[in-house]
N, C-alpha and C positions, 0 to 999 in steps of 0.2 A: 504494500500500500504506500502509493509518494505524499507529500506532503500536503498537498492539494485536499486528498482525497480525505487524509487525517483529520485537516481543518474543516472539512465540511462534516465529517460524524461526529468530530466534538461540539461543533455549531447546534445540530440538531438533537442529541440528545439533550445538552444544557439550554435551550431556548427558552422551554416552557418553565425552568425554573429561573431563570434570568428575567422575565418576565413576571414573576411573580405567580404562577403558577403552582397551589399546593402538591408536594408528593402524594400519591396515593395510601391509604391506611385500609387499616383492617378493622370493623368496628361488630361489636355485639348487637343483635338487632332491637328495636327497642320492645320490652315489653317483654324479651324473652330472660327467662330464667336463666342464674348462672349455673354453671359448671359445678357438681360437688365436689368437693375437697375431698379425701382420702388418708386416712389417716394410720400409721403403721403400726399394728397390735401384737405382734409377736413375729421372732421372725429366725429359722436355724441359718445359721452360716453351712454352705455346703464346701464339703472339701475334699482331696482326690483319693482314690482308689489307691491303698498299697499295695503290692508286691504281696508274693505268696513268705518270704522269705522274713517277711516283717515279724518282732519281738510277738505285737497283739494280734488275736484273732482280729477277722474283719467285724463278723458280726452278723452277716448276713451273707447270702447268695449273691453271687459276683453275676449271676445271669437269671431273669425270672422268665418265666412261658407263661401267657395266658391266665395270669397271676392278679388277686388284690392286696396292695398294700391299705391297709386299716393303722392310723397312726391318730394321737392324741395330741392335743396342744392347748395351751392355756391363753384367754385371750387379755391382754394386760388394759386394755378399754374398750368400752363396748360402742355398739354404734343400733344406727337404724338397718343398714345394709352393711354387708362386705366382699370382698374379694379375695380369693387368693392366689397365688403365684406359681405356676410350677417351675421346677431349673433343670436346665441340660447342658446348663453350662462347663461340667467336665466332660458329655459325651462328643464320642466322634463321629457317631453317627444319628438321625433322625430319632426324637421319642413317639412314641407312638400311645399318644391317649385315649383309651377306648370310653368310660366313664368314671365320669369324678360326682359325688358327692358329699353334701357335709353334714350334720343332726350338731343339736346342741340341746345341753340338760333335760331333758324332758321330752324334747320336739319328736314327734314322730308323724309322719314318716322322715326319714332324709330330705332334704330336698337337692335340685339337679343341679350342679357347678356345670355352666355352659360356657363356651370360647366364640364370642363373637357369632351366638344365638346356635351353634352347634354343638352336641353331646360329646364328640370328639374332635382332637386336634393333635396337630403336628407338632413338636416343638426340633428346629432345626438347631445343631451338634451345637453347643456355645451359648445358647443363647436361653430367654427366659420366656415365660410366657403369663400373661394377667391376664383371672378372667372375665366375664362378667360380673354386674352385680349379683347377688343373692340379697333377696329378701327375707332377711333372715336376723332380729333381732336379737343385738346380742349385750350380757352389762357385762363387767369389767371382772374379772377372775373366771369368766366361766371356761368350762372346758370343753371343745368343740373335737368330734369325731370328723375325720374327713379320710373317705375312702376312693383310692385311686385305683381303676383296672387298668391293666397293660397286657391288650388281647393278642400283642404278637411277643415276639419275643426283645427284653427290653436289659443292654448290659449298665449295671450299676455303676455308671465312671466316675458317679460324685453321689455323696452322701453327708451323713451329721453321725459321726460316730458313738457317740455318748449322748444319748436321747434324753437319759435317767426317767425314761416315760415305755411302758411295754407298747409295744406293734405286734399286728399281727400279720400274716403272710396266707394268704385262703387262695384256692385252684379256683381259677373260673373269673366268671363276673359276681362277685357278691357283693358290691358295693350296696349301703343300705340294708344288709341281710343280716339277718344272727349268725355271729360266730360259728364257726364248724367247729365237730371235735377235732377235725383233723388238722385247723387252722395251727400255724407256726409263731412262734413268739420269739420276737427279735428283739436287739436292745435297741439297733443304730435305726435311723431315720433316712429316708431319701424320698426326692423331688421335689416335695411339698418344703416349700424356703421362706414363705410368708405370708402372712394375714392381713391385710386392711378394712379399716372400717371406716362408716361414712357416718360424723360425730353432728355436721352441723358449726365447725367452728375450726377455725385453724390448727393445723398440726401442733405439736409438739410432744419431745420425747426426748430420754437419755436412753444414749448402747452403753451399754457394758462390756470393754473389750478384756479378753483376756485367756488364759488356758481352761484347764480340768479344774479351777478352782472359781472358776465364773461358771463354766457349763455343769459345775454342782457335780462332780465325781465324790461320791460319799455321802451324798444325800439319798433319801429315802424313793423308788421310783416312784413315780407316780400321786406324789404327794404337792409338788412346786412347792422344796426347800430348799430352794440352790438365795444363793443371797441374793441376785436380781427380782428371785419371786418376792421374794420379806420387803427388798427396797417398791417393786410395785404396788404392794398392798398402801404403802406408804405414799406417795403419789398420785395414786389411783383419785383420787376423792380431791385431788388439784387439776385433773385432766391431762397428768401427763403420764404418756405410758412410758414403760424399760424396756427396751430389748437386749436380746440375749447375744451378744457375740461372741463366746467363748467357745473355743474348740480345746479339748483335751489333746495337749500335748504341743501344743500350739507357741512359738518361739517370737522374741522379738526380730530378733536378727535373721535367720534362716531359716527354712520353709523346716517342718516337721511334720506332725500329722495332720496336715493343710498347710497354706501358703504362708509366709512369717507376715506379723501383725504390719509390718511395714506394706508387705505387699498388698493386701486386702485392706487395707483402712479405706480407703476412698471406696469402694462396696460397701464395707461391710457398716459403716459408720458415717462418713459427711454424705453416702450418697441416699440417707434414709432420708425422707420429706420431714421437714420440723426439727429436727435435732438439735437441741437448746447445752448439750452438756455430754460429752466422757468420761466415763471412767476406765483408768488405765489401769490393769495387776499384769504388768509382763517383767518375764523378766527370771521364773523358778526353771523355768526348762533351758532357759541360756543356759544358764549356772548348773542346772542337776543334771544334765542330759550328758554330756563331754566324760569320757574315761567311764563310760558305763553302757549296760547292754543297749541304749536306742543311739548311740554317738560315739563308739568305743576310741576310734582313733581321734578325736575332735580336741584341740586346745582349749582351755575354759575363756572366755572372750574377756578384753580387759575392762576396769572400769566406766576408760575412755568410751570405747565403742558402746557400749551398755547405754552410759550418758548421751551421747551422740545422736541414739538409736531413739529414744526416747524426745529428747527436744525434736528430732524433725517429729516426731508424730504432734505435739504440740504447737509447730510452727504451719502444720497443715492444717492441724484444726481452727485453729486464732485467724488463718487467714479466710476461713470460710464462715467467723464469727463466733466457734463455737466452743464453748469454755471445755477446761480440759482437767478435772480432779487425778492426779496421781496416786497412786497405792501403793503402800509401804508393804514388801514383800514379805507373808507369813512364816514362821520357822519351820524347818524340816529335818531335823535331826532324827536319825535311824530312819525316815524315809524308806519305805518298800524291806525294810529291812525283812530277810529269811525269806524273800522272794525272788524270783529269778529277774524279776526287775532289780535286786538289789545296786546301790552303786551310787544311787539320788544326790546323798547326802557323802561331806567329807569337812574338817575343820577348815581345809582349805576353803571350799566353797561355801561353806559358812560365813567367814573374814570377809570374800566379794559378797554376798546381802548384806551383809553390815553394812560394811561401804556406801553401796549402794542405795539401802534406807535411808544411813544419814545424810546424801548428796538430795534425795524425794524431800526430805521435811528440810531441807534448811537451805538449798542452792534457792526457792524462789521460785523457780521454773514453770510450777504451777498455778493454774488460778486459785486453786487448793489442795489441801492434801490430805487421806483418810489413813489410817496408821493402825491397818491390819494389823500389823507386828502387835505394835503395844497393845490390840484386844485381845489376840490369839494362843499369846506366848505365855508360856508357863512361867509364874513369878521368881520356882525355886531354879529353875531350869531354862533362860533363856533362849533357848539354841532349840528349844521342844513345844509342841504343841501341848496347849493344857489339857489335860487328861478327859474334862469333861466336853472338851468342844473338838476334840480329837476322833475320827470314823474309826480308827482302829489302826490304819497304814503309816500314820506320824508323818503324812502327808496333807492331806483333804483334811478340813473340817467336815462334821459330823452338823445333824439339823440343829441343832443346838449354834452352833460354832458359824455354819452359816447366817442365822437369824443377830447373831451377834454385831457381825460385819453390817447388815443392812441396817441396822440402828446405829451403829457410830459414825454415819454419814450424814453430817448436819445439809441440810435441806436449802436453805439459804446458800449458803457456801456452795452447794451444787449448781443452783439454777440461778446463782446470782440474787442480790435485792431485788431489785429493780424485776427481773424478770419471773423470781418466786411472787413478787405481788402480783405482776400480771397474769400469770395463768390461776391463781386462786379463784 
C-alpha cells in the first residue's frame, strides 16, 4: 500500500470521529432485567493423575465404563438457583456427559442438571464446562447430592484426592436412584469442581489455600470438620462464603500431588468471582517432603526461597485487591511416624518452620497473620501437636484441632474494617 492510499484509509476511518461523530456502544435495552450475579458456594481444586508407582493409593479407578459417580458436597451459601461446573481440564481426551443430577436435604425427586437446555454434553480435553441454572433452593451449610453418569467410557486425568466426604461409584445410569448394594465407595472426588449460587446481591468470599491440613486430612468424613467448614459457619450469617482450596500434599514451590500453590493461585483463588480475602498455610510439604518416601532425593529449600515463594503469592493477590492473611505453620514432630510414610519430620526441618513462622508474624508481609502454631502446639512440647487437637499421625489436626484454627481467625482482620462492615 503507497502513501496515497495510507492517507486516504486513515482519512476515512477517522472522519466520523473528527467530526464529532459518537463511537458506537453497547447498551442494555430499557426495561429489561439485569443479568444474575452468580455467586461461588463450594468449590474442589482438581489435580492430576499419579503414576502407578506413587507412595498413595489413587483412590479410585483410573478408567470408568458406563458408570455413576454419586458425590456429596456442602454448600457454604445458599441461593435461589445454582449451577455447577464440570472439569476436564486434566483430560486428553473429550468427556462425555451422559446425565447429571442434583437433590438437596429432603428434595425428592432429583432434579435435571442441563448444559445449554440438553441432558448431555461434551466437555472438550482442558477445559470446563457450567451449566444451566437449576431451580433448586438452597440455604447455607446444606449438603447437596449430585450425580454424574459417564455412558461411554471416561479416563480419570484429574480428580480431588482427599474428599474426606464418601462417593459412591454404581454400573449404569443411576443418577437420582437409590444406592445399589453393589455400589462402590470411594474417598477421592472427580469432575464435579464447583457450585454456584444465584444470592441476589454481589459476590463475595474467602479461598483457603493450602495442603492436607486445609483439605481437612484427619477430620471426621462426612461430617464438614476441616477448618474452612468451622470458618464458614462463621461467615455464613455475613454473606460470605469459604472455599476450599487445599489439596493434600500440595507444595508451595513444586508441583506434588497437584500443581505447587504458585502455579494454581490465579485458578484456584483470584480467578473465583468476589474474593475479598486468602488464607495462606503452605509451606509443611516444602519442609516434610525432601529426604523422605514422597521426595527422597530432594534438598530441603532454603528460607530465602520459602520467603520468596510466599511474597509473590501476596504480591499477586494485593495487585488484584485482594487481602492476603498468612499462616503460621502447625508442628509436626514424629509426623507419620511407624509408617511407611515415615520421614515428615526431623530437628532439622523443624529449625526451617521456626524460621519460617517467625519471618509470617513479624517480617509484615501480610495484611494479617493467624498463628496456627501458637493454637496447635503443645505447651510442654513445642515441636508437637497437642494431644487433644492431634488425629493420631502428629501431623493433621483432629475435629477438635481443626474447629480451633477457624476461631483464632479474627474476622475483621480477615475481610478488612471497612469491608467486614460492608458485607454484614
Amino acid at each position: 500500500m503507497n502513501l496515497l492510499h495510507q492517507t486516504l484509509l486513515i482519512s476515512f476511518v477517522l472522519a466520523p470521529l473528527l467530526a464529532g461523530a459518537a463511537p458506537s456502544s453497547v447498551s442494555t435495552p430499557e426495561g429489561a432485567a439485569a443479568p444474575p450475579v452468580w455467586q461461588p458456594a463450594w468449590a474442589a481444586s482438581p489435580q492430576p493423575v499419579w503414576g502407578d508407582g506413587f507412595v498413595l493409593p489413587l483412590g479410585m479407578p483410573r478408567t470408568l465404563q458406563d458408570a455413576t459417580l454419586r458425590q456429596t458436597l456442602r454448600a457454604s451459601l445458599g441461593g435461589k438457583r445454582l449451577r455447577l461446573v464440570v472439569s476436564n481440564e486434566y483430560g486428553t481426551a473429550p468427556l462425555k456427559v451422559g446425565r447429571m443430577t442434583v437433590r438437596a436435604p429432603g428434595a425428592a425427586p432429583a432434579l435435571a442438571v442441563r448444559f445449554q437446555g440438553a441432558d448431555d454434553a461434551l466437555v472438550p480435553p482442558g477445559a470446563r464446562l457450567l451449566s444451566d441454572a437449576v431451580a433448586l433452593p438452597t440455604q447455607a451449610g446444606d449438603r447437596l447430592q449430585v450425580d454424574l453418569h459417564l455412558p461411554g467410557t471416561a479416563t480419570v486425568a484429574g480428580m480431588h484426592w482427599d474428599a474426606r466426604e464418601p462417593a459412591l461409584l454404581m454400573q449404569g445410569d443411576a443418577t437420582g436412584q437409590p444406592a445399589t448394594p453393589q455400589a462402590r465407595a470411594l474417598t477421592a472426588r472427580a469432575f464435579v469442581t464447583e457450585v454456584l449460587v444465584e444470592t441476589g446481591r454481589p459476590p463475595a468470599a474467602v479461598v483457603a489455600i493450602g495442603d492436607s491440613i486445609t483439605d481437612g486430612n484427619g477430620a471426621t468424613p462426612g461430617a464438614d470438620q476441616r477448618w474452612p467448614d468451622h470458618l464458614s459457619r462463621r461467615l455464613a450469617p455475613r454473606g460470605v462464603a469459604v472455599l476450599n482450596a487445599g489439596i493434600s500434599g500440595n507444595r508451595l514451590l513444586r508441583d506434588g500431588m497437584g500443581a505447587s500453590a504458585l502455579a494454581r493461585f490465579e485458578r484456584d483463588v483470584l480467578g473465583r468471582p468476589g474474593v475479598r480475602a486468602v488464607v495462606v498455610l503452605l509451606g509443611t510439604n516444602d519442609i516434610g517432603w525432601p529426604g523422605g518416601p514422597f521426595a527422597s532425593t530432594e534438598p530441603l529449600p532454603s528460607l530465602a526461597e520459602l520467603q520468596r515463594g510466599l511474597r509473590q503469592l501476596v504480591e499477586q493477590a494485593r495487585a488484584r485487591g485482594v487481602r492476603v492473611v498468612g499462616a503460621t505453620l502447625p508442628p509436626f514432630k514424629d509426623a507419620l511416624k511407624g509408617t511407611p510414610l515415615e520421614g515428615h519430620y526431623s530437628p532439622e526441618k523443624d529449625a526451617l518452620r521456626q524460621r519460617l513462622n517467625r519471618w509470617i508474624r513479624e517480617a509484615g508481609v501480610f495484611d494479617a497473620v493467624v498463628d496456627f502454631d501458637a493454637v496447635l502446639r503443645d505447651p510442654a512440647d513445642p515441636a508437637r501437636l497437642r494431644a487433644d487437637f492431634d488425629s493420631g499421625d502428629h501431623l493433621h489436626p483432629g475435629d477438635a484441632g481443626y474447629r480451633a484454627m477457624a476461631e483464632a481467625i479474627d474476622l475483621s482482620a480477615l475481610l478488612g474494617a471497612a469491608a467486614a462492615a460492608e458485607v454484614q
